[in-house]
C-alpha positions in Angstrom: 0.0 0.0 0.0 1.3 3.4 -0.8 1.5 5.9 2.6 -0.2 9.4 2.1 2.1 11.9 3.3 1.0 13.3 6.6 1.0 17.2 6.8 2.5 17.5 9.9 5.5 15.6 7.8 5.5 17.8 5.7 6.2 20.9 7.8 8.1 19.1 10.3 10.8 18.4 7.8 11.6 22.1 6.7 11.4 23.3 10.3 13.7 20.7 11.3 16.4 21.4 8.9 15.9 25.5 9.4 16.6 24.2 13.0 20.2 22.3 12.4 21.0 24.6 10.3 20.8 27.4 12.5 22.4 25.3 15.5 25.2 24.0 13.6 26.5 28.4 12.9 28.6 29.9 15.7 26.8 31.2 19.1 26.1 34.9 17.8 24.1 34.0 14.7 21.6 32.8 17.2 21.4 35.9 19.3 21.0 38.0 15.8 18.6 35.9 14.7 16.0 36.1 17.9 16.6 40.1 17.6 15.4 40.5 14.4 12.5 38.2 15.3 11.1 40.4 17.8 12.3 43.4 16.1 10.2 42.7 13.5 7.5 41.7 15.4 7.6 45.1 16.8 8.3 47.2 13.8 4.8 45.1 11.9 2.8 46.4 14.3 3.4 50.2 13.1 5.7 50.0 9.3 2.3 50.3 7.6 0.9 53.2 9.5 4.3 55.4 9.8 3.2 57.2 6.7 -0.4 57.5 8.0 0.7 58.7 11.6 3.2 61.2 10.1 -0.4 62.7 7.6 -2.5 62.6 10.8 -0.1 64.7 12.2 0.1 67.3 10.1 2.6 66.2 6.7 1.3 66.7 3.4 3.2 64.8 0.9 5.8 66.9 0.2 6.8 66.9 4.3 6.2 63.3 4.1 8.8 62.9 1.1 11.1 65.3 3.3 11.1 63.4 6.5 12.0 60.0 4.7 14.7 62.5 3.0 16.0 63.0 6.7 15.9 59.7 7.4 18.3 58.7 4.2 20.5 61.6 5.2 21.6 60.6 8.8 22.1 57.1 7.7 24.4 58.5 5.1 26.3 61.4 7.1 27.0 58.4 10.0 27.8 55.5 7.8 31.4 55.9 7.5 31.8 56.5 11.4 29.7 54.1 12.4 31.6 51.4 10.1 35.0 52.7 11.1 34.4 53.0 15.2 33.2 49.5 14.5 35.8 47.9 13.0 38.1 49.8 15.4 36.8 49.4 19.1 33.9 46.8 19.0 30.4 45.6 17.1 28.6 44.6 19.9 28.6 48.2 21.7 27.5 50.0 19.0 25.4 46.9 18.3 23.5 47.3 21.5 23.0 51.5 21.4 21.3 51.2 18.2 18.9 48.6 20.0 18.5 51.7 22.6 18.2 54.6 20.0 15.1 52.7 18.4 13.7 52.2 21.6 14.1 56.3 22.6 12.6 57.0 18.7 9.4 54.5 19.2 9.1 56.7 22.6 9.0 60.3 20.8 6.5 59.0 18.2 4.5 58.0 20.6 4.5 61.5 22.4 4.6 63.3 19.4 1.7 66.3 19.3 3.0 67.4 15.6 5.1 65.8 12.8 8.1 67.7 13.4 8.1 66.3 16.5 8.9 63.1 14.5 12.1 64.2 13.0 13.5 64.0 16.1 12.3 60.2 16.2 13.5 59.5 12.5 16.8 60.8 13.5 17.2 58.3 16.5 15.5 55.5 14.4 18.1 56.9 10.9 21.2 56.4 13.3 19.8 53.2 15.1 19.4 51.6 11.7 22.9 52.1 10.4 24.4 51.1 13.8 22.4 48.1 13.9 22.8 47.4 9.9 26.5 47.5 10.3 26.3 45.2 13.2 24.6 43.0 11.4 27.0 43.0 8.1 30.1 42.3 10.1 28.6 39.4 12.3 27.0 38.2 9.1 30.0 37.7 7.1 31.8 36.6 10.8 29.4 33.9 11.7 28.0 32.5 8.0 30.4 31.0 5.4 30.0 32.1 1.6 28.0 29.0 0.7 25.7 29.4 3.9 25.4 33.0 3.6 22.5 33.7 1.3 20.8 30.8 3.4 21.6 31.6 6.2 20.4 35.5 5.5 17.1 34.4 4.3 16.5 32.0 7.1 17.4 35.0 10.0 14.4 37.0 7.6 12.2 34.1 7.0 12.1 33.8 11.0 11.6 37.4 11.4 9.0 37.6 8.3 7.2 35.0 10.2 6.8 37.3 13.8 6.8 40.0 11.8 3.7 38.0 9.5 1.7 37.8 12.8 2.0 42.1 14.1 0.1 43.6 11.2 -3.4 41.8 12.4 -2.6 42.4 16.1 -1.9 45.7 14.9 -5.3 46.3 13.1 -7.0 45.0 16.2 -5.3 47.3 18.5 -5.9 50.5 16.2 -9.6 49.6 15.7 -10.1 49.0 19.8 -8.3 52.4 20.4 -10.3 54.5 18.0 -9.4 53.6 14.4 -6.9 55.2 11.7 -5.9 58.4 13.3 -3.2 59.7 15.8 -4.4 58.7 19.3 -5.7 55.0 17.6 -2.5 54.8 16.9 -0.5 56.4 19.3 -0.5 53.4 21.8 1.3 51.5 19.1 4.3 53.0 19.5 4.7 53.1 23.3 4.3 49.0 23.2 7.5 49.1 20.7 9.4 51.1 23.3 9.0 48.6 26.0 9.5 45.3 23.9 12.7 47.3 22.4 13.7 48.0 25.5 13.7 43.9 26.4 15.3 43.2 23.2 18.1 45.7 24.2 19.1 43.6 27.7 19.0 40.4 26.2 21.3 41.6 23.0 23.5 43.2 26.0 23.8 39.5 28.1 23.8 37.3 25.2 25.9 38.3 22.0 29.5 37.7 21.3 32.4 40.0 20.0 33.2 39.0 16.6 37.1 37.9 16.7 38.6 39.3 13.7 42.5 40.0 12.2 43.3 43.3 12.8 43.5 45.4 9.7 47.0 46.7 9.8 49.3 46.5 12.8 49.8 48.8 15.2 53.5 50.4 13.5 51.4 50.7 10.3 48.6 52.2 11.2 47.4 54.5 8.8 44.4 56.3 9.5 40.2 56.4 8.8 41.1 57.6 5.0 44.5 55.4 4.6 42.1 52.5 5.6 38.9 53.8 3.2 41.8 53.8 0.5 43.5 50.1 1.6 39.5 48.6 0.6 39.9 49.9 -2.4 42.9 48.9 -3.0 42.6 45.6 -2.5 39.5 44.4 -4.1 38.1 44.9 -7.2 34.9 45.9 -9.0 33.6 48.0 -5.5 33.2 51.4 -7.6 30.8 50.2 -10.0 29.4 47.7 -7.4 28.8 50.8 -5.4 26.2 52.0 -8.4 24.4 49.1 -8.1 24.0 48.7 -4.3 22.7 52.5 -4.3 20.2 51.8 -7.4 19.2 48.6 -5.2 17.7 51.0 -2.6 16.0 53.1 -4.9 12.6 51.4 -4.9 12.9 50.9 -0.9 13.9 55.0 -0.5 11.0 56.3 -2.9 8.3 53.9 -3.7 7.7 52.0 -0.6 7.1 55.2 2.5 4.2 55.8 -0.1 2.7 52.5 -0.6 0.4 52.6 1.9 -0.6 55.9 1.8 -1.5 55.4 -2.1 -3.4 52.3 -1.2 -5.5 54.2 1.7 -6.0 57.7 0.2 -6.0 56.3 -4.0 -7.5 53.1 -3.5 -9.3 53.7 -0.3 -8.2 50.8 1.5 -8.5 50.3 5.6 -6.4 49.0 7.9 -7.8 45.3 7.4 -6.6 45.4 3.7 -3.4 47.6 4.4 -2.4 44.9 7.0 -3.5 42.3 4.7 -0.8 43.7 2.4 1.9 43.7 5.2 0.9 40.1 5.6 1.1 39.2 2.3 4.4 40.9 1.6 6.4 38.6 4.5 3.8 35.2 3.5 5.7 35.6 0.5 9.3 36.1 2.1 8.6 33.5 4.5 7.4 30.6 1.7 10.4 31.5 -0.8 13.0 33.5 1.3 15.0 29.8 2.0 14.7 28.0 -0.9 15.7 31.0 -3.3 18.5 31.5 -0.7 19.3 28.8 -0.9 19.4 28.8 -5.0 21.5 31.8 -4.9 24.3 29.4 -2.8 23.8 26.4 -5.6 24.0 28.5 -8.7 24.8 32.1 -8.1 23.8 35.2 -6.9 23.1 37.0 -9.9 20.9 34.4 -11.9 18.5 34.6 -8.6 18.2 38.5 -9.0 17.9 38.7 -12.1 14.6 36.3 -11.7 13.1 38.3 -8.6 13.8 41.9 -10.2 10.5 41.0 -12.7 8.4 40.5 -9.5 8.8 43.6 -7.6 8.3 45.3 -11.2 4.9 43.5 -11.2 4.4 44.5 -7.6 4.0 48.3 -8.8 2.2 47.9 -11.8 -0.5 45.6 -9.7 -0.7 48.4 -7.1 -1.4 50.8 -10.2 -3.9 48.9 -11.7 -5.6 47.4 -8.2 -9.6 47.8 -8.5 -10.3 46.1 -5.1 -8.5 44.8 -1.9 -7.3 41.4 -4.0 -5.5 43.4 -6.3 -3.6 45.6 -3.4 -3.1 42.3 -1.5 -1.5 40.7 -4.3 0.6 43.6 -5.2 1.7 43.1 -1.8 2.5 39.3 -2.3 4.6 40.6 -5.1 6.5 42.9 -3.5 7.8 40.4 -1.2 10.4 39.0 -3.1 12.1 42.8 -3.6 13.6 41.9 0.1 14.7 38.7 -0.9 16.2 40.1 -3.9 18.1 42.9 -1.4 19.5 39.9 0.6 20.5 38.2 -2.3 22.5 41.3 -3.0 24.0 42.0 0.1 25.5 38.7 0.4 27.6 40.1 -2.8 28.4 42.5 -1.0 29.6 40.7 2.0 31.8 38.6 -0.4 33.4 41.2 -2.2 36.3 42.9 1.0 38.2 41.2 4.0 36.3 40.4 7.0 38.3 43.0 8.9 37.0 45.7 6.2 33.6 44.9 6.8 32.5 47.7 9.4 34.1 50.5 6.8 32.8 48.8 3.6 29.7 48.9 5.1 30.2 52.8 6.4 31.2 53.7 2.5 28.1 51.5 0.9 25.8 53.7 3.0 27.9 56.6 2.7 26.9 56.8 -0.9 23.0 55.2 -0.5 22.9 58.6 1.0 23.1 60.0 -2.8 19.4 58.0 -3.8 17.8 57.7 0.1 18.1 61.2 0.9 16.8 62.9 -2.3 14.8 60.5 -3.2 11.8 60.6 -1.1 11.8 64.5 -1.1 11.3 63.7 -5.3 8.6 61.3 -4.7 6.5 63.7 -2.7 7.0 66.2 -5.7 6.3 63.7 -8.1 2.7 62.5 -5.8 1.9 66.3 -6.3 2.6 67.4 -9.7 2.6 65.0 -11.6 0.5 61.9 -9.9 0.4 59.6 -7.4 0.9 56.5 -9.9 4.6 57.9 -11.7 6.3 57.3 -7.6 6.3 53.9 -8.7 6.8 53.8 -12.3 10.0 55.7 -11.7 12.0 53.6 -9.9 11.1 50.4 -12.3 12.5 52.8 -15.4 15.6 53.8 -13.5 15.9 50.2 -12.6 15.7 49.4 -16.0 18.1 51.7 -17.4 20.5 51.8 -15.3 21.2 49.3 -12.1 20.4 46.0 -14.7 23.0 47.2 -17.1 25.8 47.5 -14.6 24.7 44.5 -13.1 25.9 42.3 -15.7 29.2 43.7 -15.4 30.2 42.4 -12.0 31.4 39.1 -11.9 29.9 36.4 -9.8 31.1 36.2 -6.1 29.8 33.1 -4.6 32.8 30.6 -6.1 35.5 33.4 -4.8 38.0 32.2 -2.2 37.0 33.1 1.4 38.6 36.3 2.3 
């Protein structure tokens, strides 16, 4: 007789191998792994009503665009520091004050009586984010080896799409019980993040690791935070035009995506059960192909797994466009779930093209020159919304796309059969 496959099997099976895969990496992987769970549980509960909170406030468009712009622009100006203190006194410290900055900025847009109030919050958040992105790079590339990396990325954000998959709905609950889609409904939000941030924070402190790396240059050789900016790009190829693509790779994320929900609510009139619907439906899709693409992109390459994805996230706008009804919106959503998956596809490139002990300033420069698209290019997307119409913030960044981060693409060579720096 033949056995039918029992469903528990069935899921059992891929949990179970998520599960020795994550216990045979070193200690710290762990520990970054279980933050960005709860972090993400905690950020779902508010990423689709930041735009929404920051209108009820007070922003038009325009302010809107320009606080995102603010946001791109402290992540650039402290990119470089924050990679070079890193690499010269420590991850883990500067790991752990991002955790705190984040927790101070959910605190402020909680108390906030007028959007510029928020600035003060996206500045916090801006500087947490790069503090805690660099962290991540370095202990990335420290604990995962090149053919575990791009699984092993997309397993840390399948976990966290899957906490973060469950916030959106608890977050729709909440806003309806405390009186629906307008600043005090959704104030309370944002004082739960500061405690649970504030949890996060202690545990990060008690449980992660210093990363042990070789020193860059010896003590009688030192040569400085430009001499070492210079010694990365000295000694590895390809970075200049690499550094094109990475910035063109943030495009969509810096001037389509602070507007996405706000075109679904205020274009499309959608509520907060479809726009969490959407959130949902954006990490369903991470969480159900996030590991076996990953793990595609460590079989056969990076670039033959982006260049399949980058078609989706195109779709993902033109189904937003085009939505006549909450399936449409929630599909577009689905869609846009594999833009992420596409980003970690790329930054595993990135992790495989300088020395571990470069990581902290590679990752400073990389977000040194983001700066150029994140800052301006919200601030243009609020223009555009205004004068030209709400639908042209997302064709944009598909054209540019097109023209331009595709073409340079093909240009860098493939990085996952490199030797292990």
């Amino acid at each position: 007789m033949h056995r039918i496959p029992d469903g528990s099997n069935t899921l059992v099976a891929p949990v179970s191998r998520a599960r020795r895969f994550i216990l045979r990496q070193k200690p710290s992987y762990r520990v970054t792994v279980t933050r960005a769970a709860f972090s993400s549980f905690l950020a779902g509960l508010t990423t689709q009503y930041d735009s929404i909170y920051a209108v009820a406030l007070g922003a038009s468009p325009v302010q809107l665009g320009a606080l995102n712009s603010v946001k791109g622009g402290v992540s650039a100006v402290m990119s470089l520091p924050a990679g070079w203190l890193g690499d010269r006194y420590g991850i883990k410290r500067f790991y752990v004050i991002g955790i705190g900055l984040i927790a101070l900025g959910a605190a402020i847009y909680g108390i906030a009586p007028d959007w510029r109030v928020l600035l003060a919050a996206v500045i916090l958040i801006s500087l947490s984010m790069r503090l805690t992105g660099t962290g991540c790079s370095v202990l990335c590339a420290d604990q995962l080896k090149n053919d575990d990396r791009a699984t092993g990325q997309n397993l840390c954000n399948a976990i966290a799409s899957l906490f973060l998959a469950v916030s959106p709905m608890i977050g729709a609950v909440l806003v309806t019980r405390f009186g629906g889609l307008n600043a005090q409904g959704l104030r309370p939000l944002y004082y739960m993040q500061f405690v649970g941030y504030g949890l996060i924070l202690l545990y990060v402190a008690m449980r992660l690791r210093e990363p042990v790396r070789p020193k860059l240059v010896e003590e009688r050789d030192r040569v400085g935070v430009l001499g070492d900016f210079r010694r990365i790009f000295r000694d590895a190829p390809h970075l200049k035009r690499w550094i094109a693509v990475a910035c063109l790779s943030r495009l969509p994320l810096a001037m389509a995506l602070p507007f996405m929900h706000v075109f679904a609510n205020e274009v499309k009139g959608a509520g907060q059960y479809t726009l969490s619907m959407m959130s949902v439906a954006m990490v369903a899709a991470h969480i159900l192909f996030g590991i076996p693409l990953g793990r595609l992109a460590d079989r056969l390459g990076r670039k033959r797994v982006i260049y399949m994805l980058t078609p989706l996230w195109y779709l993902s706008g033109i189904m937003l466009i085009t939505a006549r009804g909450p399936v449409g919106l929630i599909l577009a959503g689905t869609l846009w779930g594999f833009y992420p998956i596409m980003s970690i596809v790329t930054s595993s490139m990135t992790l495989e093209l300088v020395p571990l002990q470069c990581m902290g300033r590679w990752s400073g420069v990389l977000g040194l020159f983001a700066g150029l698209v994140t800052i301006p290019a919200p601030l243009i997307a609020g223009l555009v919304w205004r004068h030209v119409g709400p639908a042209y913030v997302f064709v944009i960044p598909i054209a540019l796309d097109l023209a331009l981060r595709i073409p340079l693409l093909r240009t860098i060579p493939e990085t996952l059969w490199r030797q292990e720096l």
